[in-house]
C-alpha positions in Angstrom: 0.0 0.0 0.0 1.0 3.5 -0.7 2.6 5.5 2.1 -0.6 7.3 3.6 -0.3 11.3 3.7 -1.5 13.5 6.8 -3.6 16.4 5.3 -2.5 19.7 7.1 -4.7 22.6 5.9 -2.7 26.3 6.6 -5.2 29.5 7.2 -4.5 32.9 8.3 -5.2 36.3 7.4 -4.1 38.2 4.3 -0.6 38.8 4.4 0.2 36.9 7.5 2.6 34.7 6.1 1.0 31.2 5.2 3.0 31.0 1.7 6.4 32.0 3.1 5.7 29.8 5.8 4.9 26.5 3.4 7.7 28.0 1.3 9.9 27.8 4.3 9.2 23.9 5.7 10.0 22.6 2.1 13.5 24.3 2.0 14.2 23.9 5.1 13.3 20.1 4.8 14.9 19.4 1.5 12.0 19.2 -0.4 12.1 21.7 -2.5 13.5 20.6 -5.9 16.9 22.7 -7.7 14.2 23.8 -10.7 11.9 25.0 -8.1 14.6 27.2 -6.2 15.7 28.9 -9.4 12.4 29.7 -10.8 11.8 31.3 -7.6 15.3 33.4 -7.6 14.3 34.1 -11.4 10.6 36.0 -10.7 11.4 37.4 -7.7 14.8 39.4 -9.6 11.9 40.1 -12.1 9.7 41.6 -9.5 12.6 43.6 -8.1 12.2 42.2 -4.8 14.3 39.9 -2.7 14.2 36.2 -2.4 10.4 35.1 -0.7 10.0 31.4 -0.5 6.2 32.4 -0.7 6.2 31.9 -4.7 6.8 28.4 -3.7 2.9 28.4 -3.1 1.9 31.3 -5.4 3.0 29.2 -8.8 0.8 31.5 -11.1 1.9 35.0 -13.0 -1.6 36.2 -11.8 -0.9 35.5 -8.2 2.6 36.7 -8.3 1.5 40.0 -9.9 -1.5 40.9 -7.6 0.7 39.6 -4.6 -2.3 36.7 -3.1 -3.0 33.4 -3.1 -6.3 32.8 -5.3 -6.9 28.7 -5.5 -6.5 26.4 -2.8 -2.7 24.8 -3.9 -2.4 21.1 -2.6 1.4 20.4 -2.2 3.4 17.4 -1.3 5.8 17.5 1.4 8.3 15.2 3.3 9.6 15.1 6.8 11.5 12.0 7.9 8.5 10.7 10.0 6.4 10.7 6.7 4.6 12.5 4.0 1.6 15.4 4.1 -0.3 17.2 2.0 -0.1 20.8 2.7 -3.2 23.0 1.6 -2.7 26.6 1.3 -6.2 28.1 1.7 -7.0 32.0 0.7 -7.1 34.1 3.2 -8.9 37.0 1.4 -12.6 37.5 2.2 -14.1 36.9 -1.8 -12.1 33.5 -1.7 -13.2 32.4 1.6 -15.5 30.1 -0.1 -13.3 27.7 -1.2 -12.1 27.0 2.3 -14.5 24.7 2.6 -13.4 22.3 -0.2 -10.0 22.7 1.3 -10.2 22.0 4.7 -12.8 19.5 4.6 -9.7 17.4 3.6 -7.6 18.1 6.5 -6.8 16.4 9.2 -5.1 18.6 11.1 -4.6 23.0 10.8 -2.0 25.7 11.2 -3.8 28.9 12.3 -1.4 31.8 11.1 -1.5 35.0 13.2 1.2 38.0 12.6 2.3 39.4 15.3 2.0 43.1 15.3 -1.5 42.8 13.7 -2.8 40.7 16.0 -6.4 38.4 15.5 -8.2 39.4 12.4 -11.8 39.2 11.0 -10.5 36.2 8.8 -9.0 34.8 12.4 -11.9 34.9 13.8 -14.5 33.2 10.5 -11.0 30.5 10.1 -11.6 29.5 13.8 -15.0 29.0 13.2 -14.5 26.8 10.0 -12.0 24.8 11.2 -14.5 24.1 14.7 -17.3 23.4 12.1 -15.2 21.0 9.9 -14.4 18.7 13.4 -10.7 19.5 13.5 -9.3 19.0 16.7 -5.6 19.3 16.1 -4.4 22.6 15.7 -1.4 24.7 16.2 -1.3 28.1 16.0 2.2 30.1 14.5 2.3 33.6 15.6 4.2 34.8 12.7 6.7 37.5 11.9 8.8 37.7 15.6 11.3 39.4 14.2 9.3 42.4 13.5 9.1 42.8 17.4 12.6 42.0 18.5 11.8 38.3 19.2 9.5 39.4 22.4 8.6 37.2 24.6 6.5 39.6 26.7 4.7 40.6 23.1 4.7 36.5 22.5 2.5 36.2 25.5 0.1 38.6 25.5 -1.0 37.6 21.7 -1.2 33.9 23.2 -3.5 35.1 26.0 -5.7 36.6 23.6 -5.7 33.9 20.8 -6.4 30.7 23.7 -9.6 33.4 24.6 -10.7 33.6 21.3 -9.9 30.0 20.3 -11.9 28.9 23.5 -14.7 30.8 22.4 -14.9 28.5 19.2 -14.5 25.1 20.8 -10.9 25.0 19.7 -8.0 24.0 22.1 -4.6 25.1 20.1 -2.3 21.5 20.4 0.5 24.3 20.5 1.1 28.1 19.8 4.4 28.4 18.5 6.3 31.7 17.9 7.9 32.0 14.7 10.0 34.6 12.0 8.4 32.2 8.8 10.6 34.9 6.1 14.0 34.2 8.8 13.6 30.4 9.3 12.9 31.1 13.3 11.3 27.9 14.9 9.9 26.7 11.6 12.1 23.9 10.9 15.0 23.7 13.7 14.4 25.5 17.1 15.4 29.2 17.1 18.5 30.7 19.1 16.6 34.0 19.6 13.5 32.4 20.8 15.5 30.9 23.4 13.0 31.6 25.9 9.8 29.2 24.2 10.3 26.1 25.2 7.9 24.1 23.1 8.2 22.4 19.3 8.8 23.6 15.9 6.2 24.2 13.3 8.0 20.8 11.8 8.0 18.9 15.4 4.8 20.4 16.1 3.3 18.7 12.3 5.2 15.5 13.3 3.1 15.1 16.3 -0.3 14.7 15.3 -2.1 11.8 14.9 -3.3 10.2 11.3 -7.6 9.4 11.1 -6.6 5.8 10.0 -10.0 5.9 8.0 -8.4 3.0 6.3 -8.9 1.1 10.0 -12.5 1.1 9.9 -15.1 -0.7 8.0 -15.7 -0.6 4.3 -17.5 2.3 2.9 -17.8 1.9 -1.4 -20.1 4.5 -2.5 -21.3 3.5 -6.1 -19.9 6.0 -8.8 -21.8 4.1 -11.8 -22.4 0.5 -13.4 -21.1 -0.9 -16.8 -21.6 -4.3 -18.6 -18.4 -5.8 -19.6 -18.4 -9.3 -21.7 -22.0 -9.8 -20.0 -20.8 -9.2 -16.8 -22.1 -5.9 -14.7 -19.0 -3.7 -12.8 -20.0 -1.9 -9.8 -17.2 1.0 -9.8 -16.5 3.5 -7.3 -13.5 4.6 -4.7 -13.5 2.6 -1.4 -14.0 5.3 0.9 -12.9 3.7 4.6 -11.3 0.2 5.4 -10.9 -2.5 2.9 -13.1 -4.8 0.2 -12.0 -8.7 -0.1 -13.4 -11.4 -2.6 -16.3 -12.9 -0.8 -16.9 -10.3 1.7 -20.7 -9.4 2.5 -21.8 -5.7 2.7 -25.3 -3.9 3.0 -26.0 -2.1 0.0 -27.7 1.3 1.6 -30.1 2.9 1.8 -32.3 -0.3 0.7 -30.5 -2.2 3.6 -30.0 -5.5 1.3 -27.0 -7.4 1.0 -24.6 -8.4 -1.6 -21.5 -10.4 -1.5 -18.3 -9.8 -3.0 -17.8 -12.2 -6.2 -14.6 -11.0 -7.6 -12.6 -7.1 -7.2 -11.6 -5.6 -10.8 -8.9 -3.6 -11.3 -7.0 -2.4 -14.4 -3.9 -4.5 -14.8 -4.0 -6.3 -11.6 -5.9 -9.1 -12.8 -6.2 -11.6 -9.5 -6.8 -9.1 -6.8 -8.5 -10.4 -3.9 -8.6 -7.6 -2.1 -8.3 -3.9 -2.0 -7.7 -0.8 0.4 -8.8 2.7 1.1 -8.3 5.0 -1.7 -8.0 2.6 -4.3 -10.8 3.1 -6.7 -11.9 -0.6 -8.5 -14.7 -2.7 -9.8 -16.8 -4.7 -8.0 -18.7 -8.1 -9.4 -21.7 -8.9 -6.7 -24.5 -11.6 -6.1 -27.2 -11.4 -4.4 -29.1 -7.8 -5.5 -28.5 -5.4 -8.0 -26.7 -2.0 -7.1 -27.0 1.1 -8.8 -25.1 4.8 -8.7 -25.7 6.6 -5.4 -25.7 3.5 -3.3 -23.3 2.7 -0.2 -21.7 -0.3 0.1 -21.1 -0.6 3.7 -19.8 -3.3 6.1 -21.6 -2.5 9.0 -25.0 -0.8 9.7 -24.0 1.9 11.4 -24.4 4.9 8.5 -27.6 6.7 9.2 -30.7 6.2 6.8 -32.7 9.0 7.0 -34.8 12.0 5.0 -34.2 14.4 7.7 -30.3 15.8 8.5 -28.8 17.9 10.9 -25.9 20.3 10.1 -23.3 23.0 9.9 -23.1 24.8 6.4 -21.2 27.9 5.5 -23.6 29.7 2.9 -21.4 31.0 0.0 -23.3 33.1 -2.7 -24.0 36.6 -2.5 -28.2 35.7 -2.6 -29.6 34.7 0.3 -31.7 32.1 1.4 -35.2 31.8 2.5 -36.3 29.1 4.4 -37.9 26.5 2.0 -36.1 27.5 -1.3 -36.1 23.7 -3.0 -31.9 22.1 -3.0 -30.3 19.7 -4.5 -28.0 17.8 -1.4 -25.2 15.8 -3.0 -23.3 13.6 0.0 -20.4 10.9 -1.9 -22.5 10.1 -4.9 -25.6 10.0 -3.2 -28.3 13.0 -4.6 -31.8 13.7 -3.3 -34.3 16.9 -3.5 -34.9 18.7 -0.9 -34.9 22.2 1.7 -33.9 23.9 4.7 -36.5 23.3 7.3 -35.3 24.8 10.6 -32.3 27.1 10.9 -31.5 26.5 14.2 -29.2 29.6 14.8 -27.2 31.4 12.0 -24.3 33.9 12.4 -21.4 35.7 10.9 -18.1 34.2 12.5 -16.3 37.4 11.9 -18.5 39.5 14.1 -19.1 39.6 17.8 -23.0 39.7 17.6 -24.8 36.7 19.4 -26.3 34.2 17.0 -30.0 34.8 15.9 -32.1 31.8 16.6 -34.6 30.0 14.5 -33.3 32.5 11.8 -35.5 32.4 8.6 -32.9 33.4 6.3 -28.8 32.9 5.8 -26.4 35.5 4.0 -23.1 35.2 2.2 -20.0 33.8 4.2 -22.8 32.9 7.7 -22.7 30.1 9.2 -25.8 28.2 10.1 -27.2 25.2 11.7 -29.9 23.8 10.0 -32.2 20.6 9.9 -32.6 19.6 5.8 -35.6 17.4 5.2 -35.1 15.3 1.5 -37.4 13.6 -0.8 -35.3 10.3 -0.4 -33.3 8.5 2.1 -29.7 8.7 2.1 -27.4 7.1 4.0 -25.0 9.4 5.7 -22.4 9.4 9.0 -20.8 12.3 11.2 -17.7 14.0 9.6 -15.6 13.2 12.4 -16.3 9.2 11.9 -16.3 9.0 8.0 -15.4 12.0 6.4 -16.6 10.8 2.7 -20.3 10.2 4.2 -20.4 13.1 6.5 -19.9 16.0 4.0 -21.6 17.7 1.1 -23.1 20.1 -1.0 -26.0 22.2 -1.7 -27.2 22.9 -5.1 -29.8 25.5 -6.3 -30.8 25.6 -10.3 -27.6 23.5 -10.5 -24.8 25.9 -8.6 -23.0 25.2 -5.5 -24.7 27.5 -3.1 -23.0 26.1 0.4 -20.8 23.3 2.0 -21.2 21.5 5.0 -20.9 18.8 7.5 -22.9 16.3 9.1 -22.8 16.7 13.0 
């Protein structure tokens, strides 16, 4: 089996430092390939500025020339403990909506926060994200020390305030680590002029956190679609959680039948008997027929149910009105259907209370909200089965808002 990744998603205010921070870890660590180095050396002397490992992350001319990070970048990078996938997530307001996409991979966060500028409207609606997405292991780099001498004093009253605020979002930082990203302080080796902090690296810090082992825990094959091959039917789709083997049973949800596990397709691996998350094969069944939408499962415990409660993060500029008709998409499973209760809705960024029973939800709020559906689905909370615990909202065919299952 492939080495597994840990999926680390960085956030942080607009010019806090999250790409000279990424750019940073990878040189620092080796990872950065020759090619990679001089391309950077080569814009930034076309720029007229000096060297800033942050066009490690900002690969396009657009981003280089309007000095921001538009799309979420997924990047590879190596310690010697293993690999991770590091997602760079926007930090300006108009791109906060793609957050959602982003971190809803992660299994772990850096929270960026500069210290001279202290916590931010974007602080405080990344806090709330990252509480809404489950995320429970978090460290928190107060960036740019060097702008302040290297403080400690200045360190610790920034720390006071960010537990307080981080508290007030459910979130309990794993560590708050001071940092110079730009001047390699405490990023990837432990900083002479930060003698005084006593804690981990940004790097040690990463090394540290736990791995989901989704792969651990029973089969979850959502069916992407069905084909006939020399008379045969394929049930194909990506094994979601644990592993399939040849003659395994599994319910097929939401119908709660079961079908067992004639034979595992895959292309050019002609006798496989049995395969592992993340691998994405053809399945040949008895016992009932299967079609796109269903859930393989090896255990009973997803939910079936019309009726689901959640967090979403509304993302278009239109608001909506309780009982406007959706479309809720959750794996490959798609039903009709509408808001029914916002339980409370609020904007993260602001220090107003939360409006209860709200009938309505506006760009970048956050809501919790019952959605009743035409049809059954069977779905499970993100913190158990990521795959089965997020999704979408459509309206007239757009992506209107993102959420989990809680």
């Amino acid at each position: 089996m492939e080495e597994r990744a840990l999926h680390i998603v960085i956030v942080g205010s607009v010019d806090h430092g999250k790409s000279t921070l990424i750019g940073r870890l990878f040189f620092d660590s080796g990872s950065l390939p020759p090619e990679k180095l001089a391309e950077i050396k080569r814009v930034c002397e076309e720029l007229g500025r000096p060297l800033e490992f942050a066009y490690v992350m900002d690969n396009l001319e657009e981003e280089r020339t309007r000095g921001i990070t538009i799309d979420i970048a997924h990047t590879f990078f190596t310690t010697p403990k293993r690999k991770y996938v590091i997602i760079d997530a926007p930090g300006h307001k108009e791109f906060l909506k793609n957050m959602i996409s982003g971190s809803s991979q992660a299994e772990a966060a850096i929270l960026l926060v500069e210290i001279t500028r202290g916590i931010q409207e974007q602080t405080l609606r990344h806090c709330y994200i990252l509480s809404l997405l489950g995320i429970k292991q978090v460290a928190v780099t107060v960036n740019k020390m060097d702008l302040v001498g290297y403080s400690e004093a200045a360190f610790l009253d920034l720390k006071k305030r960010i537990e307080e605020v981080t508290m007030k979002y459910g979130i309990t930082p794993s560590y708050i680590i001071p940092i110079s990203a730009m001047e390699g302080e405490n990023v990837a080796k432990a900083s002479e002029k930060l003698s005084w902090y006593k804690g981990p690296t940004v790097l040690e810090a990463l090394d540290n956190f736990e791995e989901m082992k989704i792969e651990e825990k029973g089969a979850r094959f959502p069916v992407q679609d069905t084909y006939e091959i020399s008379g045969q039917k394929i049930v194909a789709g990506r094994i979601e959680a644990g592993r399939l083997r040849e003659g395994q049973e599994l319910w097929v949800l939401p119908g709660k039948t079961k079908a067992k596990v004639a034979s595992i397709k895959k292309y050019l691996e002609p006798d496989l008997k049995e395969a592992q998350t993340g691998e994405c094969v053809g399945l040949i069944l008895e016992g009932v027929d299967v079609k796109r939408g269903d859930i393989l499962s090896e255990t009973l415990s997803p939910t079936i149910t019309r009726t689901v409660h959640a967090n979403i993060f509304w993302m278009i500029d239109k608001d909506y009105k309780l009982g406007i008709p959706l479309t809720f998409k959750c794996a490959t499973q798609e039903a009709r259907g509408k808001i029914e209760r916002i339980r409370r809705s609020f904007d993260p960024a602001s220090e107003k209370e939360a409006v209860t029973d709200a009938v309505s939800i506006s760009q970048a709020e956050v809501a919790e909200v019952d959605i009743t559906l035409s049809a059954e689905v069977a779905i499970e909370r993100f913190s158990d089965i990521p795959e089965l615990g997020r999704f979408v909202l459509e309206h007239d065919g757009r992506p209107v808002a993102g959420g989990i299952i809680i």
